[in-house]
Each structure stands twice: as C-alpha cells, then as structure tokens.
C-alpha positions as CSV (number, residue, x, y, z in Angstrom):
1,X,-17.1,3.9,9.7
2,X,-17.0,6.1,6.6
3,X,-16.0,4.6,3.5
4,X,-14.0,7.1,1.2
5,X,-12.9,7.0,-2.4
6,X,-9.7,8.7,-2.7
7,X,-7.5,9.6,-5.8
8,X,-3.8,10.2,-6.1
9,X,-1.8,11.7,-9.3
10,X,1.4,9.9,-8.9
11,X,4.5,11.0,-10.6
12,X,5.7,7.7,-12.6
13,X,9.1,8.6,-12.9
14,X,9.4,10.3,-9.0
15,X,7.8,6.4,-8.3
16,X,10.0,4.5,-10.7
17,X,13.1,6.4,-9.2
18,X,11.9,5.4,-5.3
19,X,11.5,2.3,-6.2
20,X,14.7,2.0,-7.6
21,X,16.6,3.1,-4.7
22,X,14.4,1.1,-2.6
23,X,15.1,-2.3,-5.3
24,X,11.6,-2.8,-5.7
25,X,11.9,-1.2,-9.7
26,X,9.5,-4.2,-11.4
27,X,11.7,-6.2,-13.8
28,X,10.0,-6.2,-18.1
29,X,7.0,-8.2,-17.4
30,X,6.2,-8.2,-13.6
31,X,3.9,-7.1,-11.4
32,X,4.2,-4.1,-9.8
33,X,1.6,-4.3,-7.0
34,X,4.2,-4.8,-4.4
35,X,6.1,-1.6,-5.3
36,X,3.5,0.4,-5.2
37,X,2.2,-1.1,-1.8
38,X,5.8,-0.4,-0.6
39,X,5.6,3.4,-1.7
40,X,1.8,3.8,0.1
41,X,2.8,2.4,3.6
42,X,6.0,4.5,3.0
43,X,3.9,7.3,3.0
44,X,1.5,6.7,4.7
45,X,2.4,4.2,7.5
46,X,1.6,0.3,7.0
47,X,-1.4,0.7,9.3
48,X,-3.3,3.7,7.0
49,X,-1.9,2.8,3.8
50,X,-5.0,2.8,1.8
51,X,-6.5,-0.4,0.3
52,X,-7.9,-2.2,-1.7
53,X,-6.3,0.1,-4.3
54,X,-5.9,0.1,-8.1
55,X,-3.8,2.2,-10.6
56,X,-5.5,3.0,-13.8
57,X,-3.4,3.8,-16.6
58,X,-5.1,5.4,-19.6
59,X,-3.5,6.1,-23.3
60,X,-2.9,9.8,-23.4
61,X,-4.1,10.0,-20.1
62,X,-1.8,10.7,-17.0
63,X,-1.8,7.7,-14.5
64,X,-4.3,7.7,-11.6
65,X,-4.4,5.3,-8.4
66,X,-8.4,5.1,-6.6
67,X,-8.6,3.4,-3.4
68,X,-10.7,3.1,-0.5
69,X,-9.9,3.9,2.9
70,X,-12.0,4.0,6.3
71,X,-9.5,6.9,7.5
72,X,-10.2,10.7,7.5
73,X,-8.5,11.8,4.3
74,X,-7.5,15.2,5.5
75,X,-5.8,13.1,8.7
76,X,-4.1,10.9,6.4
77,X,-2.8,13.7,4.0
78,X,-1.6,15.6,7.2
79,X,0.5,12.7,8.6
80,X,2.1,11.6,5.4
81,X,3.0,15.3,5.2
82,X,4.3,15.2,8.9
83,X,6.3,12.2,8.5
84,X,6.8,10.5,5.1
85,X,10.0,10.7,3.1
86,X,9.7,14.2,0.8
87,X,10.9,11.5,-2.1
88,X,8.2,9.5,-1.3
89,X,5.5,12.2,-1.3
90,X,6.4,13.5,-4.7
91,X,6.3,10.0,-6.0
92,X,2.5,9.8,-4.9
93,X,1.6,13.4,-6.0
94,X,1.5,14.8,-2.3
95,X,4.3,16.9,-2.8
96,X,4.2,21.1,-2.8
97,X,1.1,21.2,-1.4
98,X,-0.9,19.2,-3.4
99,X,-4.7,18.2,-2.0
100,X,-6.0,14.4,-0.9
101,X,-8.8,14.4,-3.3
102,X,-11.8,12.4,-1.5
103,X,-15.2,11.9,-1.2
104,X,-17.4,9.6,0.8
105,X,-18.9,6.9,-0.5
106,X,-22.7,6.5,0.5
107,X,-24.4,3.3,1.1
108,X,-26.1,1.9,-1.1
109,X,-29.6,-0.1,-0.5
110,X,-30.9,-3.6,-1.8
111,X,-32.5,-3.2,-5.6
112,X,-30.0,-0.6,-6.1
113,X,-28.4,-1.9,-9.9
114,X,-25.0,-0.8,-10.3
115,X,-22.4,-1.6,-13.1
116,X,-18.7,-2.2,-11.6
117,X,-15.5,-2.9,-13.1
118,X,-12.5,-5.1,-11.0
119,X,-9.2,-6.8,-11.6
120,X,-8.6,-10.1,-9.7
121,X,-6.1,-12.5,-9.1
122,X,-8.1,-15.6,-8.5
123,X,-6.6,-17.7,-6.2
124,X,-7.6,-20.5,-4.0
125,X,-6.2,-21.8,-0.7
126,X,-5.7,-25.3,0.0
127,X,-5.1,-27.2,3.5
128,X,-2.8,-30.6,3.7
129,X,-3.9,-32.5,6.3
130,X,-6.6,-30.5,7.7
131,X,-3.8,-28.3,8.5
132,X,-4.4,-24.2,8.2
133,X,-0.2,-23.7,8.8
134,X,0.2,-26.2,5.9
135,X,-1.9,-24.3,3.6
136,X,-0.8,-23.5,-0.3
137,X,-2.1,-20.6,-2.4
138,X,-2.8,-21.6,-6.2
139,X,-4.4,-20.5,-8.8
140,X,-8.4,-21.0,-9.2
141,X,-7.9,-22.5,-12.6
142,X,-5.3,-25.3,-10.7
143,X,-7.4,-26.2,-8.4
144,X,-10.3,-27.0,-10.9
145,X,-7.8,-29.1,-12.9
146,X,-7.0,-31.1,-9.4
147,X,-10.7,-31.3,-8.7
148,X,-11.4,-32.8,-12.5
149,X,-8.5,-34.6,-13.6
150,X,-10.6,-36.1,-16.3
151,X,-12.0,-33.0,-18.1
152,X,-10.2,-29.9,-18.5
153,X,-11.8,-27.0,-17.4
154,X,-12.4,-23.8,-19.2
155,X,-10.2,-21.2,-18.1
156,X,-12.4,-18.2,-18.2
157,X,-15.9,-20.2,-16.9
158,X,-13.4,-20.9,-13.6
159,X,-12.3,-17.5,-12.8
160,X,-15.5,-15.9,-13.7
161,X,-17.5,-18.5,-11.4
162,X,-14.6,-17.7,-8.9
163,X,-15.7,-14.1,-9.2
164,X,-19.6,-14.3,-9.5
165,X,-19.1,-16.7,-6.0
166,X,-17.0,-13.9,-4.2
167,X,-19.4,-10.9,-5.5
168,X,-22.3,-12.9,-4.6
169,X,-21.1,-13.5,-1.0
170,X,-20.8,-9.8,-0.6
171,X,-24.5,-8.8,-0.7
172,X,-25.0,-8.7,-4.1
173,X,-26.8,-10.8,-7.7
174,X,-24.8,-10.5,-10.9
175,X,-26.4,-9.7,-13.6
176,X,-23.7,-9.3,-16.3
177,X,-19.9,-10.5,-16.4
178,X,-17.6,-10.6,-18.7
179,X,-13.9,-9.8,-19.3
180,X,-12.2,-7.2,-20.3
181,X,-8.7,-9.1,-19.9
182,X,-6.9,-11.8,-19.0
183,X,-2.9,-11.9,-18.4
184,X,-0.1,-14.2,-16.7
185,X,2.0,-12.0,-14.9
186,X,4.4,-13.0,-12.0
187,X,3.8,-11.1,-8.6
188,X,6.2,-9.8,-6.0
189,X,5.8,-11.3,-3.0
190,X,7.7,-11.5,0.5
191,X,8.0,-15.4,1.6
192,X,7.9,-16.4,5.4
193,X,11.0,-15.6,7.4
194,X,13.8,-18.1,7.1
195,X,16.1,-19.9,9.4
196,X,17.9,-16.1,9.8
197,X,14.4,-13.9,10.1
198,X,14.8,-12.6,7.2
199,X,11.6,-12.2,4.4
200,X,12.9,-12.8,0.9
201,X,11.1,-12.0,-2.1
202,X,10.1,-14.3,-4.0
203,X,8.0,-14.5,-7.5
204,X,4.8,-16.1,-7.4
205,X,3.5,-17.3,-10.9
206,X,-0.7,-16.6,-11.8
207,X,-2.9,-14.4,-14.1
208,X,-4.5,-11.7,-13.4
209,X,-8.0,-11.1,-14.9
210,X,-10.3,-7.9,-15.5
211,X,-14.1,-8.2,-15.5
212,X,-16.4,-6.1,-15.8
213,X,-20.6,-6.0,-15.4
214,X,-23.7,-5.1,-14.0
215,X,-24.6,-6.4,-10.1
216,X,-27.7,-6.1,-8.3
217,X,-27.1,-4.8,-4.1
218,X,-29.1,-7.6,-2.3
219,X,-27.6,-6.9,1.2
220,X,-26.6,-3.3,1.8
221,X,-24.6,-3.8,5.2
222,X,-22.5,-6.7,3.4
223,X,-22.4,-4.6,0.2
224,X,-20.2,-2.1,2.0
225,X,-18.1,-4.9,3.4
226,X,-17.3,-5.9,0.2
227,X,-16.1,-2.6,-1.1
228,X,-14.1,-1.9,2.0
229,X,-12.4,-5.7,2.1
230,X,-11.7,-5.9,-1.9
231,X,-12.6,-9.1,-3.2
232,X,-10.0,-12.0,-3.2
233,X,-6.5,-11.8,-2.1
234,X,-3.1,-9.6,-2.9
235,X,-5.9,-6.8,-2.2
236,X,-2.4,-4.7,-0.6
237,X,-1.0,-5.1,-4.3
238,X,-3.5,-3.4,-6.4
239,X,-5.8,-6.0,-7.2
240,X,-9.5,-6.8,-5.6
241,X,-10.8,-2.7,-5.6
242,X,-14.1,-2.7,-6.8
243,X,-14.8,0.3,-9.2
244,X,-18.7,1.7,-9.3
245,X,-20.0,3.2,-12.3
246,X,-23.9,4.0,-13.3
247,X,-25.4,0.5,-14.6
C-alpha cells in the first residue's frame, strides 16, 4: 500500500452551514473533531474517509485539513464527485472542479532523523475485572493519579511519557519533545446504542495536547505503520496525524 499525504481547502462557512443542518455545529468551546469526521465520510463514504487527519488553522492564513490515506486520491476525488452531497463537497473544497492535491509519501529508512509535529488526546483504557466489554476510556493523567494516590503526578511529564511510549513503539527514538500546547476541551462522541438502538451523543471530558520534536526512524516497516494508524485514539476526530517536517 501507498501512503499519501493529501490536502483539502475547506470552505469554513460552506462547513459551519452543513454542520448546522446536520446539528453537528460545535457549541463555544467544543471540539469539533466529530463534525468534521461527519462531513469526510459524508463525502467520501465512511470506509475511504481519510484518516488520521488534522485541520491546521493559521492567523491570516486560510484553513487547511492534511491527512493520510492508503486510497488512490484521483479514485477518491472521483467518487466523492459521483456520489457525495454537492453541499457537502463545497464544504470540503471539492466543489466546481476543484483538484485532490496529493502526493505519495516515501518510506523512510532507519537513521533517517526527522522533526514532526502532532496533537494528542492521551487517553488510556482500563479493564474491570479482566473484562475487555467492561473497559473505560480516561485520561493518561487519571490513570497516573489512580496508579499513585500518594504523589501527584506532573501533568505534562505523563502525557509526554504517554507520547514518547506510543512514538517509540512505532519504529522510532525521540530525540526532542516538547509542547506546543496543552487544552481541556470536551469531545463529541456517539455512546453505545441504548435500550431503543439508537447512538446518542454524548460529551466526553479530556485535554488535548500539541507536541512537537525531533525523532530518529529505528524501524522503517513500523515507521510507516505509525504514520498510517495515527498515534492514540479519536484518530477519526482529528487528533493522532503525525506531521513530517526536515529535522
């Protein structure tokens, strides 16, 4: 499989009208992850809506969404054209015959230094019991309260260990880490179907944190895993996309 790094020019207010008339509009405050995963697999079906994904918002700058995908762009630019909503394309900045830009992503091989940047929600699950359908997911920094209940952790030293772990497990040695920002900011999120079926949406407390650094590729073949997967969860939502830049 090819890796490719693809780049949409959405339309914010195209977007912020869809997801009004879809009730996903993000209330002062929230998330907006799970709007804008609504409007890609509206576009472009749930099973090719591209992930991990993130928007990058720049002062003076127009708004830009990067993700990866393992799909042929042109294929995935010609069925959203075939069969999303016209609303829906315009919102994403398909819309009068705009281009997919793309390109693919080469591998890269062990020594290779690389400097990345990457925004997180680090999370941990827990089992009662033993029990995987029991599980809860919590914040990193909650767990390592639980796990110490005599010393209070520092919250940046737990999410950047968090981070360094997941990194680490994905073929590479960090060399540099540090954050670029840390916010609390409730997440959108559909609960498991209730007594009726029906998925409700429920808020789901946490922070999300931006790092930054300098890695080392250690294992190219997990490398690429890495960048494909995302790193932690809610990688659907915008979070976990893991942006290369020259170390």
């Amino acid at each position: 499989m090819t890796l490719h790094l693809i780049r949409l020019d959405p339309n914010p207010h195209a977007a912020a009208r869809w997801f009004a008339a879809e009730k996903l509009l993000p209330r002062t405050g929230e998330d907006d992850g799970y709007a804008w995963h609504a409007l890609l697999s509206a576009v472009f079906g749930k099973a090719n809506a591209p992930k991990p994904f993130r928007l990058v918002a720049r002062r003076g700058r127009a708004l830009q969404l990067l993700a990866y995908t393992g799909r042929d762009p042109a294929a995935l630019r010609q069925a959203a054209l075939d069969f999303a909503d016209p609303v829906a394309l315009a919102a994403v900045g398909l819309g009068d015959g705009a281009t997919l830009a793309a390109k693919p992503l080469l591998s890269f091989a062990p020594g290779r230094r690389l400097g990345f940047s990457l925004r997180v929600r680090p999370t941990v699950r827990t089992d009662r019991d033993g029990e995987r359908a029991k599980s809860a997911e919590i914040d990193a920094y909650v767990a390592a309260m639980r796990a110490t209940p005599d010393a209070l952790p520092d919250r940046k030293a737990v999410y950047a260990d968090w981070t360094r772990a997941r990194l680490e497990a994905g073929g590479t040695s960090v060399l540099d880490l540090r954050f670029d920002g840390l916010d609390q900011i409730p997440v959108l999120r559909k609960s498991g179907a209730g007594s009726d079926g029906v998925r409700r949406a429920t808020l789901v407390q946490g922070h999300a944190a931006s790092l930054a650094g300098l890695l080392e590729v250690t294992d190219a073949g997990a490398f690429a895993a890495l960048l494909a997967r995302g790193v932690g969860r809610h990688r659907a939502f915008g979070y976990g996309m893991l942006l290369l830049s020259p170390p």
